[in-house]
MARVEXVEX-810046 format. One record per residue (C-alpha): residue in one letter; x, y, z. Coordinates in steps of 0.2 Angstrom, whole numbers, plus 5000, padded with zeros to 4 digits. Layout:
% MARVEXVEX-810046
AXYZ ...
***
This chain:
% MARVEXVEX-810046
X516450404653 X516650234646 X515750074651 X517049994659 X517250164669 X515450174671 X515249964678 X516650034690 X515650174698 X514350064701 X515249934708 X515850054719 X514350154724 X513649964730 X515149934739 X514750104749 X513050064752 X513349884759 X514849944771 X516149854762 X517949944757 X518749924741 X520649894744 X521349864728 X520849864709 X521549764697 X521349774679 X521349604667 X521049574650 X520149674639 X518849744650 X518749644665 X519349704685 X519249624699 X518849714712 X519449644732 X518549744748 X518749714764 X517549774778 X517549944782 X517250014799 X515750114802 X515750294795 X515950394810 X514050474806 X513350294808 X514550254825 X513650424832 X511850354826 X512050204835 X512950264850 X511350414851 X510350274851 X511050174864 X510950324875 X509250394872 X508450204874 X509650174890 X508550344895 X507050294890 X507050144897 X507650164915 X506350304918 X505450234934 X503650234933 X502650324945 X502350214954 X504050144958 X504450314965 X503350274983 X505150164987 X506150324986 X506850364972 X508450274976 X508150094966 X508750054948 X507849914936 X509749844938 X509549824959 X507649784959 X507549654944 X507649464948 X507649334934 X505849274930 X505949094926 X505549074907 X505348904898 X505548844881 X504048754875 X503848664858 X502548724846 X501348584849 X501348624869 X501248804867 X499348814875 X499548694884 X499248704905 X500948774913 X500448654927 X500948504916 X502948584911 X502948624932 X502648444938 X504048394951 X504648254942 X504948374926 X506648464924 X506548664922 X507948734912 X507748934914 X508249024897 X508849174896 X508549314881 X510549264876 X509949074874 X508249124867 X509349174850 X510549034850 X510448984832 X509148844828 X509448694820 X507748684810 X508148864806 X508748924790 X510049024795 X510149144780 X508349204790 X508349304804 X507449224819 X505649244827 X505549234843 X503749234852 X503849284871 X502249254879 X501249224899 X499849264907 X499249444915 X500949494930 X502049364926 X503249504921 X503449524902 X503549704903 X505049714918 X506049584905 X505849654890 X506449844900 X507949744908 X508349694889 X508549864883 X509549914896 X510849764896 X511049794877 X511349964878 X512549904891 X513349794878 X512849644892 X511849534881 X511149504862 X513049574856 X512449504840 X511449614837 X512149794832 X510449884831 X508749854842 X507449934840 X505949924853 X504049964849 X502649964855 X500949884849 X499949984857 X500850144849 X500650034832 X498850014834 X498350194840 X499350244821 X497850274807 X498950344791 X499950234780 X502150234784 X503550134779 X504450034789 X506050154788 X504650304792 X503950194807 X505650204814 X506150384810 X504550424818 X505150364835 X506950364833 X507450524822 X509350454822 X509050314814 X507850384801 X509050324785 X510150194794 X511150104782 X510349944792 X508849974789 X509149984769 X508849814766 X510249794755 X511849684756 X511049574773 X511349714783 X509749664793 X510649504800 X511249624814 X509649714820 X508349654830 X506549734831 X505649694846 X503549734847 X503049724864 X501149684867 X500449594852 X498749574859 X498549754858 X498649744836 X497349644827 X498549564813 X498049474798 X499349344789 X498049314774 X498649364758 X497249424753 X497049544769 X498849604767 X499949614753 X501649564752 X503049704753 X504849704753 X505249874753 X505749964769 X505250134759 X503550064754 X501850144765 X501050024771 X499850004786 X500949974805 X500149804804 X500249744786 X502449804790 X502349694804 X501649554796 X502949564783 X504149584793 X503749414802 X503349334786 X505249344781 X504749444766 X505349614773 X507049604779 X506949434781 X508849434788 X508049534804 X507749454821 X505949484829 X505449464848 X503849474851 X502949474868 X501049434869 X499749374882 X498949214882 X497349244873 X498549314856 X499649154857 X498949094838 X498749254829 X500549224823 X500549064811 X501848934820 X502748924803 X503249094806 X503949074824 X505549004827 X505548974845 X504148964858 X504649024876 X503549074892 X503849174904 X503449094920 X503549214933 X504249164952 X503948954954 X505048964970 X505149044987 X506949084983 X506749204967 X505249274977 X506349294993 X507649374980 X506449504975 X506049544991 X507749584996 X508049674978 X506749794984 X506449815004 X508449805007 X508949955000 X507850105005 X509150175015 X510650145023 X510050175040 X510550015050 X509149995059 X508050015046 X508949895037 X508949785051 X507049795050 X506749765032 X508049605034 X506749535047 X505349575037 X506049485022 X506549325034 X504649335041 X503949345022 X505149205018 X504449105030 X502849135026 X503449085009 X503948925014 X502248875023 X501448865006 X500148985010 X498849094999 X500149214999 X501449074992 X500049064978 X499949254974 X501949294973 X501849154960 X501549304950 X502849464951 X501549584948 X500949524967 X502649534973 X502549704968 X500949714977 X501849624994 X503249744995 X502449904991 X501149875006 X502549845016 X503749995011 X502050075017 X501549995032 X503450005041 X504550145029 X503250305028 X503850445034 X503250645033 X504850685022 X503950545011 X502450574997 X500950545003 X500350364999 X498950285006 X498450105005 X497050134993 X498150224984 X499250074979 X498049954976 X497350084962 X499350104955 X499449914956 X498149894943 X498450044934 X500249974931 X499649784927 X498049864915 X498750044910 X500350094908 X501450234903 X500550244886 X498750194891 X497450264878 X498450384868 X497150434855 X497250554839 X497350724847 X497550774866 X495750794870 X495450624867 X494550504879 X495750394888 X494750274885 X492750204881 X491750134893 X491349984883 X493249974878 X493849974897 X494649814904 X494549884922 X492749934921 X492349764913 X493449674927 X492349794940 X490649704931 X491149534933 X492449514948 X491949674957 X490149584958 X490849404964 X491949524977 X490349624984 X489249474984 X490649374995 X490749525007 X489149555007 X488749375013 X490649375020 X491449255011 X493249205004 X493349054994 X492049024979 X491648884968 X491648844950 X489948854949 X489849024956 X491149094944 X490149034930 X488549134938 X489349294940 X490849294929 X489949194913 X488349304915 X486949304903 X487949314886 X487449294871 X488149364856 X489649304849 X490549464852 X490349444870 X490649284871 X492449304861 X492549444876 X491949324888 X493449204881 X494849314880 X494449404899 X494349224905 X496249164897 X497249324902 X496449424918 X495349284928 X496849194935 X497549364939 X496349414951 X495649234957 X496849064962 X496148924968 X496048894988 X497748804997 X497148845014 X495648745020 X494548785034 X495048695051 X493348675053 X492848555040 X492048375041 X492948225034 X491348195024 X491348385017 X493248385011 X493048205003 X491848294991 X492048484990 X492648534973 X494048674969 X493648824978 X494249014973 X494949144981 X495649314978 X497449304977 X497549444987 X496549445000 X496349655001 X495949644982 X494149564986 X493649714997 X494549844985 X493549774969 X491749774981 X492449954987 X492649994968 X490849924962 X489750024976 X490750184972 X490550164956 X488550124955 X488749964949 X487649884963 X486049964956 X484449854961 X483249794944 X481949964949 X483650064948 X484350014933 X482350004923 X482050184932 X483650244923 X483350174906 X481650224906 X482250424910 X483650414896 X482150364884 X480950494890 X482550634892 X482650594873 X480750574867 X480450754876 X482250804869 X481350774850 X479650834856 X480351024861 X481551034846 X479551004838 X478751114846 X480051264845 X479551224825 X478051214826 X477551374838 X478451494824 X476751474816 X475551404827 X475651444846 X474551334852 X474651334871 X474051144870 X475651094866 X476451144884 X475750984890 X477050884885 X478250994895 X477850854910 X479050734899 X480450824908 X479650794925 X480350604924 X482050644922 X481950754938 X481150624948 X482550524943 X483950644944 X483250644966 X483050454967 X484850444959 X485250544974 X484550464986 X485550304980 X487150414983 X486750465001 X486350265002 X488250234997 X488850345012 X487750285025 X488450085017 X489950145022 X489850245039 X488750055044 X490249945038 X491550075046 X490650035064 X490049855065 X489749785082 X490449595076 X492049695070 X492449815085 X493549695095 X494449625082 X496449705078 X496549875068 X496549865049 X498249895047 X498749745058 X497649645051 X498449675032 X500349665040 X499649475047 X499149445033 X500749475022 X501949395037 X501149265044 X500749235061 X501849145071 X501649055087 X500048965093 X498349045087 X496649005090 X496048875076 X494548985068 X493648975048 X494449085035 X492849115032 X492249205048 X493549355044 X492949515045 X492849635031 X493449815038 X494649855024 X493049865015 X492350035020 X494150095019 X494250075001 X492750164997 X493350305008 X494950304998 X494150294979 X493350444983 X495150524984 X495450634970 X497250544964 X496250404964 X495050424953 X496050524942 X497050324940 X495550254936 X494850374925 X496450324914 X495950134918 X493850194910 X493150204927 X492550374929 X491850414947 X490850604946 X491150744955 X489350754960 X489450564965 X490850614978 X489950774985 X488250684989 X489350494996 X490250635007 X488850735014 X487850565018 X489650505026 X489850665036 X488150645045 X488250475049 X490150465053 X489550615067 X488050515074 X489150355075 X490650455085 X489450525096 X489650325105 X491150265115 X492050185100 X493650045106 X495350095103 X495449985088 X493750065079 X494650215081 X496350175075 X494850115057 X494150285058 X495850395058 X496550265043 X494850325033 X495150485035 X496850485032 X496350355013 X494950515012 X496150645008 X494750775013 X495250895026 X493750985025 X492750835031 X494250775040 X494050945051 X491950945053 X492050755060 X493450785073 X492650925079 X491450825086 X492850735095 X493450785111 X494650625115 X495550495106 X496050345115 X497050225109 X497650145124 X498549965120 X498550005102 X500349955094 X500850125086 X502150115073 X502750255064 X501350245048 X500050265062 X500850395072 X500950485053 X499050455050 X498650545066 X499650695066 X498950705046 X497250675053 X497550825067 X498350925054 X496750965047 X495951045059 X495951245063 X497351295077 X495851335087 X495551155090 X496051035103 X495950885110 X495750835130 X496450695131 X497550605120 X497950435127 X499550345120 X499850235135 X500550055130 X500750105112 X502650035112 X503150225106 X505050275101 X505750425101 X505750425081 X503850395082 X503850555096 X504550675082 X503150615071 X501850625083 X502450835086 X501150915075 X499550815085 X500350855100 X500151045097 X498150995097 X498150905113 X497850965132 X497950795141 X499350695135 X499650515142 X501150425135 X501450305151 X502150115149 X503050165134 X504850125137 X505350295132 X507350345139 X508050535142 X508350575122 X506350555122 X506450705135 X507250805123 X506050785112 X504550815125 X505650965131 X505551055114 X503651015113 X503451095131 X504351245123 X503351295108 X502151425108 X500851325096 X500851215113 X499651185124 X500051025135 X499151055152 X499550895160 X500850755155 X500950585159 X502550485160 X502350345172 X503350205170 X504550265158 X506250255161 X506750445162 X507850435172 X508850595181 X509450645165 X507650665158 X507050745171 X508350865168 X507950885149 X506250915155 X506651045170 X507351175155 X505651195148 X504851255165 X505451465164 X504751485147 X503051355144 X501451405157 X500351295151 X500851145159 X499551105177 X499850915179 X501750845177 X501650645184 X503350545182 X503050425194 X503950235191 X505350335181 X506850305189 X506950485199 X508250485211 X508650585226 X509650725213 X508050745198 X507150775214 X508250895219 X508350995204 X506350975201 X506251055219 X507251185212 X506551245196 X504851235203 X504751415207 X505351455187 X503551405184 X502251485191 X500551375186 X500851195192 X499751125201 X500250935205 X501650835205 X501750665206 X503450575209 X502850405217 X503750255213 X505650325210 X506950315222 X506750465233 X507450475249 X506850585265 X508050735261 X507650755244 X505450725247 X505850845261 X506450985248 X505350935236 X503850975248 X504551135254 X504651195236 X502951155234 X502451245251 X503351405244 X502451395225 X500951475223 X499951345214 X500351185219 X499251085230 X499750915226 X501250805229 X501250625225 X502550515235 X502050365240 X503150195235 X504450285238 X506050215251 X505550335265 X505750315283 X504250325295 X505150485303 X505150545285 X503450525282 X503050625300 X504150755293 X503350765275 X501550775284 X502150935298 X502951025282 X501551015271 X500251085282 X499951275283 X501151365283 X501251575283 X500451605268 X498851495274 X499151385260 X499151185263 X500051045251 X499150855251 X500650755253 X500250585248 X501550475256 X500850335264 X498750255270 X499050335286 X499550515295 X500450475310 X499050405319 X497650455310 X496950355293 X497550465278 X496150565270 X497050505252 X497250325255 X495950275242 X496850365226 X498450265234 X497650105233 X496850135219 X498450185209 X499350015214 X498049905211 X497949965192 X499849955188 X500249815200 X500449685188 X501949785177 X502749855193 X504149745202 X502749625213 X504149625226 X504249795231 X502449825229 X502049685242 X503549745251 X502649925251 X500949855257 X501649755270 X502249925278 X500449995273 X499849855285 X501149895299 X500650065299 X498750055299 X498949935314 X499750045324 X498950175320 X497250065322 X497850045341 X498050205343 X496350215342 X495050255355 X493650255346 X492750115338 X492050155323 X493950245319 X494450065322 X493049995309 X493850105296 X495550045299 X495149885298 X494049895279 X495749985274 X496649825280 X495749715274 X495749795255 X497649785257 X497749595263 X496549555245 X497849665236 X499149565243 X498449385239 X498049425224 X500049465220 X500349295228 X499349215218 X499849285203 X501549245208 X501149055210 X500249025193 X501649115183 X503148995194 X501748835188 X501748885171 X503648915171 X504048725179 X502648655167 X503948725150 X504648625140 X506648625142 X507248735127 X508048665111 
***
């Protein structure tokens, strides 16, 4: 081969390898060519590189989290993401406060990642670009940098760029042998282990763009004389000393770099090696936040209701919003918006097809996803630690803030000032690498966790607020009693004695470690028995090892005193006190110091940390909680939660106790503390369909063989949905009230299929003042041939008319063991009572029938009495109709009474005075009748308690027509 043919191979070798086509040759003088090339398009092996990688990123990188899975599966990053607002700044402002780029005379331009690369003029543009991303702790770098993958595998944005290629710094730093940068890649993209781009030849690099997400998490080194200088994308070199170059310009210098760092890693990176400086800001205004919100609440289902729920929701958070409130403060950061919206998907979407969350349970995935993350601690081989106990952030955070959140519970406080943040956040440091920890915690995570206070106390002095300095207070309020929760559980609360005893057991543990291992040597050639004295060494440890219990068993008995304070027990249950929180309060409210807010989330969380899920998160997150910690927390608990329960507890401590059970996840204690209870009672309580699915969990736990006497759901605002939830504690139940619940004849159907399940047995049902109606009655009236267990059926106030009477007079004798009935307050008329009492003559149980308030006729009511007495078979029926029996004073008029005065003020006042006015027209007559005097006496007392039933109706009557005149017109 000649040299001109030889110049000519090469010539078109480097053509090749640059991408560029040869089209023609032409041959001059002597032994000159010119050789013309056009671009070429992509060999079809590097079109399928690219295109693999597209996908497997588009893969990659739309995988949910864990975590994101509790909203049901059915959200994409592209529906749930909302634009974070992201700032240019110029290097010199960089560090500077983001207070002073948000002042409301300044104009925020939002950038976007397509602006972010827009060539620079200062910029020379043969040089790729270096773009430094950076904001504090939850602003959201993560959720932009994930949208970025996916729109550029979408071809959506950065279409400059042919090639991205993502990493991670926290995969860079975990790497301990030497690669290239072409290995680096290969190793986590096997397709584009020899890209052409990545060759470094021709400028091919203009077109990719690396992207190294986490800085913080690498320790880099721009000095020379640290790290050498490299070029070649085939050289090893350590992951850091590759990125360096690579931001250096010296290794592909055509590249474009975006890197995203915290705060505190801002200046590792040399500004003459940054092109542009931008910050991510997270959500300055209610209307990103309120964005968000819809983006994530508006499209669990396509339920109309439930839509129509979560669009009120999101109008009461935006209003809220708008209030400037502590909660205003928090969303400033997505991570809280996060935080808002997955305690309310919990609070008003869980249902039993749902995995179990609790609200514990969140707050540990909420850290977990702004501290941990899907690569948290990945070491050298699968045994690996997750991580250190003096390397853990979270256990660090539990030290500092988890000791400012305990001491502010346990003095029950909210807000705090600087100094106290210097005293229990600063603590006694000294060296420099605790201050440099001390420096870094303070720049990236404090402001996370604390903000400063927007809502004063009402009750402050004009004096006081002149000269009060900057108070702090959790951003979220629930994260104060979580952290506190999470410093008992986890020891951290140890007195000075605790903490000496247990140093001074490790160091006599090891002395009589060394003196044995002696000893053992020593005795192989001269046993002296002497020696056995200092066998006692390993007495301490035991002592400790007992003391160490003891503090255990103190946890549990913290918790079951917290669970049942007597300044808390007439205060709203936890779970609407954390929706109130989160929406607002609207309407007038009594004026009262944030301060004076009690703490009953508190025990909750400590309930919940002892979950196994939970402590498996924050083992990942380096805070270990042992197996042995839980057992001796719960057997303290379980003795103290029985004494406690072993007291009348209010409906509201209740409601606390079921939600710790539920945060437990323990059903073997779940099952030995409810079988100490024989009745729950949550009368007034405002059920929604989360607390209807914490009790039947709760119940579920217990053996078949247990049940409940009484379970009272009166006034809980129950739906038929909430019903079908409540099924499996039903099952448990023998007494079951549901009256002043609103519930219509599909609830019957339900109630119905309870009444016919063999698992049940329902002795006596309560449905007063629901409206039933006929048809339920009916619905109910199928269940009588096959269920006898029911005794007690009331449906008085429901709406009964004279044709449910009829029917319920005729399947009476399909079921054999009733024994009362109560129908007062409907709209029966004497024909149908009349049939209803015959019925009840003819069954064999039956000895009961409730009637009264009903529109019957004196005649009537003579009829009812002659038919209920005895009949052939001996047997007599207490009719209760009416105060009176003919002329004699009714031996059941004190249950009559009784029964009106308790539900007078939500029947219809009319009627009821209307009733007792004919009470009163029937005891004077009767009371005439009389021949006898003290007969008359007791007529009279009888009167006379319906006359004070009567005033007090009018009286009622008169406030509520004052109040009404004494309105405001409306708007």
């Amino acid at each position: 081969m000649g040299p001109m043919q030889r110049r000519l191979t090469q010539l078109l070798g480097h053509c090749r390898r640059t991408s560029w086509t040869p089209s023609c040759v032409c041959a001059t003088s002597g032994t000159s060519f010119k050789i013309y090339c056009t671009s070429a398009a992509p060999q079809p092996a590097e079109l399928d590189a690219l295109e693999i990688h597209k996908q497997r990123l588009l893969m990659w990188f739309s995988h949910l989290p864990q975590e994101e899975k509790q909203f049901g599966g059915s959200f994409s990053p592209e529906t749930m993401h909302v634009d974070p607002l992201i700032l240019e700044r110029k290097p010199e402002d960089r560090a500077g406060l983001l207070s002073s780029a948000l002042r409301p005379d300044s104009q925020l331009f939002s950038k976007n990642m397509e602006q972010l690369f827009d060539p620079s003029p200062s910029w020379d543009s043969s040089r790729g670009l270096n773009v430094l991303l950076y904001g504090a702790v939850g602003t959201g770098k993560s959720t932009v940098v994930r949208k970025l993958v996916q729109d550029w595998c979408r071809g959506r944005t950065l279409g400059q760029f042919r090639l991205l290629v993502p990493f991670s710094c926290e995969d860079l730093s975990q790497l301990s042998k030497v690669s290239s940068l072409r290995d680096l890649v290969g190793r986590k993209y096997l397709h584009l282990r020899r890209h052409p781009l990545l060759s470094g030849e021709g400028g091919c690099a203009r077109d990719v763009l690396f992207l190294f997400n986490g800085l913080e998490k690498m320790k880099l080194d721009f000095r020379i004389g640290s790290t050498e200088l490299c070029s070649d994308p085939n050289e090893p070199l350590p992951p850091g000393v590759v990125v360096v170059n690579l931001l250096r310009k010296y290794l592909l210098p055509e590249a474009s770099v975006l890197v995203t760092t915290r705060l505190s890693a801002l200046d590792r990176v040399p500004q003459k090696y940054i092109s542009r400086y931008a910050q991510i800001c997270g959500f300055i205004d209610p209307d990103r936040q309120r964005a968000y919100f819809a983006s994530r609440l508006l499209q669990q289902t396509g339920d109309a209701p439930q839509k129509e729920a979560a669009q009120a929701l999101v109008e009461l958070l935006y209003l809220n919003l708008q209030r400037e409130t502590q909660l205003a403060a928090a969303c400033f950061l997505p991570s809280y918006c996060w935080l808002t919206c997955a305690t309310l998907h919990f609070l008003h979407f869980t249902n039993a097809n749902a995995p179990i969350r609790t609200l514990t349970g969140i707050y540990t995935s909420f850290l977990r996803l702004n501290f941990g993350g899907e690569v948290l601690g990945m070491g050298s081989g699968a045994g690996t630690p997750i991580q250190e106990h003096h390397n853990s952030l979270m256990l660090y955070v539990v030290r500092t803030v988890g000791k400012l959140a305990f001491d502010g519970v346990t003095n029950k406080r909210m807000s705090f000032s600087e100094k106290e943040l210097e005293q229990w956040i600063g603590g006694k440091t000294k060296t420099d690498e605790e201050l440099r920890q001390l420096a870094m915690f303070r720049t990236d995570v404090l402001d996370f966790f604390l903000a400063p206070c927007v809502e004063r106390s009402t009750v402050v002095s004009a004096e006081t607020s002149e000269h009060e300095e900057q108070r702090y207070v959790f951003a979220a309020p629930a994260m104060q009693e979580y952290l506190a929760a999470l410093y008992v559980v986890l020891g951290e609360n140890k007195t000075a004695l605790e903490k000496l005893t247990k140093q001074v057991s490790t160091a006599i543990g090891q002395a009589s470690e060394d003196v044995n291992a002696l000893l053992t040597i020593i005795s192989k050639f001269i046993p002296l028995r002497i020696f056995t004295i200092f066998n006692l060494l390993k007495l301490f440890p035991k002592l400790f090892e007992k003391f160490s219990l003891q503090n255990k068993g103190r946890i549990g008995r913290t918790l079951a005193t917290e669970m049942f304070r007597d300044e808390d027990s007439n205060n709203e249950d936890v779970l609407d006190q954390v929706e109130q929180n989160l929406l607002g309060v609207h309407g007038p409210q009594a004026p009262q110091s944030t301060e004076q807010q009690p703490f009953e989330l508190y025990p909750i969380f400590m309930g919940g940390l002892l979950n196994y899920g939970n402590r498996v998160l924050l083992q990942q997150l380096g805070c270990t909680i042992h197996n042995d910690t839980v057992a001796q927390i719960t057997k303290a608990l379980r003795k103290y939660l029985v004494r406690e329960l072993s007291k009348p507890q209010p409906p509201e401590e209740v409601v606390d106790l079921l939600i710790l059970l539920y945060e437990f996840q323990n059903p073997r204690l779940t099952a030995e503390v409810l079988s100490t209870i024989r009745s729950i009672r949550l009368c007034n309580i405002r059920m929604t369909p989360l607390k209807c699915y914490v009790l039947s969990s709760v119940l579920s736990c217990t053996p078949s063989s247990y049940h409940l006497e009484v379970l009272d759901l009166s006034s809980c605002l129950l739906t038929p949905d909430m019903l079908r939830i409540l099924q499996p504690a039903f099952r448990h139940t023998h007494h079951l009230n549901l009256q002043f619940n609103s519930l219509g004849p599909e609830s019957c159907l339900l109630l119905r299929d309870l009444l016919l399940d063999p698992k049940s047995c329902i002795k006596s049902l309560q449905l007063c003042d629901n409206p039933i109606l006929d048809a339920g009655a009916l619905s109910l009236l199928e269940a009588l041939p096959e269920n006898q267990s029911l005794r007690h059926l009331t449906l008085m106030h429901t709406g009964l008319a004279d044709g449910g009477a009829v029917e319920l007079a005729q399947a009476l004798h399909s079921h054999s063991g009733l024994e009362e009935l109560n129908v007062a307050y409907n709209n029966i008329g004497d024909n149908a009572a009349l049939s209803l009492v015959d019925a009840c003559r003819e069954h064999p149980t039956v000895h009961t029938l409730h009637l009264y308030l009903n529109p019957l006729s004196d005649v009537g009511k003579q009829s009812l009495y002659v038919r209920g007495d005895k009949s052939k078979t001996g047997r007599k029926v207490r009719v209760l109709a009416s105060v009176t029996e003919g002329s004699d004073l009714s031996e059941d008029w004190h249950p009559i009474l009784s029964v009106i005065r308790e539900n007078a003020k939500s029947w219809d006042r009319e009627r009821v005075k209307q009733q007792l006015r004919v009470f009163l027209r029937d005891l004077e007559w009767g009371r005439q009748q009389q021949p006898k005097f003290w007969k008359r006496l007791h007529f009279r007392r009888v009167e006379r308690g319906i006359r004070e039933t009567l005033k007090q109706l009018e009286k009622r009557d008169v406030i509520h027509a004052c109040d009404v005149r004494n309105q405001p017109p409306p708007k």
